[in-house]
N, C-alpha and C positions, 0 to 999 in steps of 0.2 A: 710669637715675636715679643720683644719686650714691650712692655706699654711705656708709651710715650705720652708722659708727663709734661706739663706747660714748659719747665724750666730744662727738659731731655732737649724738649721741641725746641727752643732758643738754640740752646749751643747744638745742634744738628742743624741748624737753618743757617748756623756762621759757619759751620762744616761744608755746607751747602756750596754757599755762594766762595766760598775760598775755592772750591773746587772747577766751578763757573767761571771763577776770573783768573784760571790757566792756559785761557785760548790763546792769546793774546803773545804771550812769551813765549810760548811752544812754535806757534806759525812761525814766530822769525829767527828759528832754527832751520825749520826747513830748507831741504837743497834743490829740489829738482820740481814737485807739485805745486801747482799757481791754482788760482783762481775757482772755478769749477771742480778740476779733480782736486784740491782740498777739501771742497764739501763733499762731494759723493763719498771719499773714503771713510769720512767720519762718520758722515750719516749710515754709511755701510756698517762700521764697525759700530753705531749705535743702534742699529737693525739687530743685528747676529745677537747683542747683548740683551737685548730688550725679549726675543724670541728663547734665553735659556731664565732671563730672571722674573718676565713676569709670570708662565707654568709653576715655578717653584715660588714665587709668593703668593698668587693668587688660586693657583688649579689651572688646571685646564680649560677653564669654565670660564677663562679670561677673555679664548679666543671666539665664542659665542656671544661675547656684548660687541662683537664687530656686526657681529647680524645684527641683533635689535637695538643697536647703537642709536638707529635713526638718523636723519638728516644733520642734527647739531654732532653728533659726534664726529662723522666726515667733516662739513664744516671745520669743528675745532682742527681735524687733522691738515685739511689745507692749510690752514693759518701757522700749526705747528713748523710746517713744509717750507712757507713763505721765512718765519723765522729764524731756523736751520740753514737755509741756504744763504738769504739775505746778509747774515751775522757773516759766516765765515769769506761772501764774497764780499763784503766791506772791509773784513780784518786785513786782507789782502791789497786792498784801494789807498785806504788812509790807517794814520796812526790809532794806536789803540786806545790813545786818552778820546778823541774823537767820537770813535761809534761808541763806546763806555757811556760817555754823556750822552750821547744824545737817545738811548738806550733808557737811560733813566725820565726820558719824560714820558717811557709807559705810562703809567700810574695815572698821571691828569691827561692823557689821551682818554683813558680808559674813562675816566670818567665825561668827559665830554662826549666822547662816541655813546656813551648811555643815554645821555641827555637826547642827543640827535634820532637814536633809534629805537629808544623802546622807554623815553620818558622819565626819566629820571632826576629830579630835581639836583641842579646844582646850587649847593651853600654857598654865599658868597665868598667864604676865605678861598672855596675851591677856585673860584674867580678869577682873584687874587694872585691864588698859585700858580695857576695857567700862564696867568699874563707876565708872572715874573720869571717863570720857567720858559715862555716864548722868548723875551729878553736876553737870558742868560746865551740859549742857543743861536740868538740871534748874534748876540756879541762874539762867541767862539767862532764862528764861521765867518763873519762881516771882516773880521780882520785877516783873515786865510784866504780870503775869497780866488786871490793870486796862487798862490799855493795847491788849493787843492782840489781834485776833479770834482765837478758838476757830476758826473755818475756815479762816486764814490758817499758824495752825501746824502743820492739820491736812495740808493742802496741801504745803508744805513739808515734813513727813517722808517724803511719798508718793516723795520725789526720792530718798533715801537707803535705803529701803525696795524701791522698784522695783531698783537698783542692785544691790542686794545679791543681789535674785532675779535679775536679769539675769546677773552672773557666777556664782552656782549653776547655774543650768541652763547656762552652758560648760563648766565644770567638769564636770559631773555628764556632758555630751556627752560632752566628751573623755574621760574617762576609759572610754567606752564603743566609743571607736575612733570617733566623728562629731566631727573639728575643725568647730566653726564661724567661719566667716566672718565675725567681724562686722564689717566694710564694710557688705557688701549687706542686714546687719541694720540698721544705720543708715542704710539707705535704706527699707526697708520703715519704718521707725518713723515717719519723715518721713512716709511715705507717710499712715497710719495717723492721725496728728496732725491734718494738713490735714483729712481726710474726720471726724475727731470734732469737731473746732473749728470748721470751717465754719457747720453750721446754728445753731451757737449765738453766733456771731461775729455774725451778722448783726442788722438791718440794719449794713454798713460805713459807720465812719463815718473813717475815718484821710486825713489831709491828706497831702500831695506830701511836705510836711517828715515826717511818720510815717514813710512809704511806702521813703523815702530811709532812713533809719535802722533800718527793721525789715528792710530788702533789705541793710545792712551788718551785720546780727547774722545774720541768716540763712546769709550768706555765709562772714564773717568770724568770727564767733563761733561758727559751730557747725557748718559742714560742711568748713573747711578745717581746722578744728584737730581737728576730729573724727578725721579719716582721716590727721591726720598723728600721731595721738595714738596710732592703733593699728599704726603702724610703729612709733612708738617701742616699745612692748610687745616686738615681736618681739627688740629690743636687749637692753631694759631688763629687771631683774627686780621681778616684782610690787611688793619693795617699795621699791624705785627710785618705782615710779611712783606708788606710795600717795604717799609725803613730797614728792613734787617737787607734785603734785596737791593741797597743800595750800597752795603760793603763790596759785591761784589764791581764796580766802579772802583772803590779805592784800592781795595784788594789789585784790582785789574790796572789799573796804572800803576801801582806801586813796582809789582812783580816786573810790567813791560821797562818799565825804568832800572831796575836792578839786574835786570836779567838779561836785557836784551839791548841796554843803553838807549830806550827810546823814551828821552826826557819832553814833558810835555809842554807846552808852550805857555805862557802866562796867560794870554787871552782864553787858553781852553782850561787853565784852572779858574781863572774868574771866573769864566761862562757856566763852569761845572757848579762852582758854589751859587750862584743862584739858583742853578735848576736843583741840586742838591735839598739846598737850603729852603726853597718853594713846597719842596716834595716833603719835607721833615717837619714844614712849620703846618701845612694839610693837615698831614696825618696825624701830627701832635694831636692837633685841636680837634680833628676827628675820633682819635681815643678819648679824649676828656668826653668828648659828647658821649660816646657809648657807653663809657662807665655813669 
């Protein structure tokens, strides 16, 4: 495979997350598949993918770190699951500028959920960040509160929330001498998705036109940018990938607006630029320290 260079690895991460923030416009094409069976098909058609591309990138030998995976690699795959399914039954609840943000307060979940479980000193800007990204999301929702379902925001944090436990327990691995893999945890997730979503998916009701479009997110959106997401990682430094990871937000409203006429609301672009804005001014200062 080619080697991937710091600056390959940038423009593959904006490749990345452009591809990430086509869920959004695509769903509200859809004719016939709601809720449930949206996810199942996707996570289906990101199963089927994941089961021809990771043998041909990695070997065969892929499907044997499912055995000595250990506990954290399950783990990571529930979280994956939780992810997967949370995202697209949100996308279907509320607007897409909505779970977009509030999506992006992974990043300082994550670090706070460190701090909580396995001791990890928070910097004070981190603090800071937190509090002003609490704010932001407080303000996008505080003004909606009439508008939009208690289940659909509730839904919607599970995506930011799972994430955050997802990278604690690698963290928490690695630092005990067990790298995990996660590839083969993003196929176990998949895996995991389909078998929760199925019984409640049913009866199917999704048209060729559905079918056609949930098999291009599946694909396209979530198991190629997946695995190319986590080469990038090996380049990049965490907080390379926090900032570049938040195009997919703009990218994802942008698209839901052009695409699909779903203009966002002015409280949910304030709310967003603070959380945005919280997550970029971290990670800034976070790089200056590393360097």
């Amino acid at each position: 495979m080619l080697k991937l260079t710091h600056s390959r690895a940038v423009l593959l991460m904006v490749a990345v997350t452009l591809l990430w923030s086509i869920a959004g416009v695509v769903t509200r094409h859809l004719e016939q598949a709601r809720s449930f069976e949206v996810t199942f098909w996707r996570s289906f058609f990101t199963l089927i993918s994941l089961l021809v591309m990771l043998p041909a990138l990695q070997g065969r030998g892929v499907f044997g770190t499912l055995r000595r995976g250990g506990a954290a690699l399950w783990l990571s795959g529930v979280c994956w699951a939780v992810m997967f399914t949370a995202f697209m039954v949100a996308m279907m609840l509320m607007p897409v500028a909505n779970v977009l943000v509030t999506m992006a307060a992974g990043p300082l979940l994550t670090a706070l959920f460190a701090r909580v479980f396995i001791g990890h000193r928070i910097a004070l800007r981190t603090w800071v960040s937190i509090s002003l990204a609490g704010l932001g999301i407080g303000w996008m929702y505080g003004s909606q509160m009439v508008g939009l379902p208690l289940s659909g925001t509730l839904v919607a944090l599970c995506v930011p929330v799972a994430a955050a436990a997802n990278w604690t327990v690698v963290q928490h691995s690695q630092r005990h001498g067990h790298a995990v893999d996660l590839v083969p945890s993003v196929l176990v997730g998949a895996v995991l998705s389909v078998l929760v979503t199925l019984p409640l998916a049913l009866p199917l009701q999704a048209t060729r036109h559905d079918l056609f479009l949930l098999a291009v997110l599946g694909v396209f959106q979530l198991a190629i940018p997946c695995v190319l997401a986590v080469r990038c990682g090996r380049v990049l430094k965490a907080p390379e990938m926090a900032l570049l990871g938040l195009l997919e937000v703009i990218f994802g409203i942008l698209l839901a607006w052009l695409g699909a006429g779903e203009r966002p609301a002015s409280a949910v672009l304030a709310g967003g630029a603070l959380v945005i804005g919280a997550l970029v001014f971290n990670e800034m200062l976070g790089w200056k320290e590393q360097k």
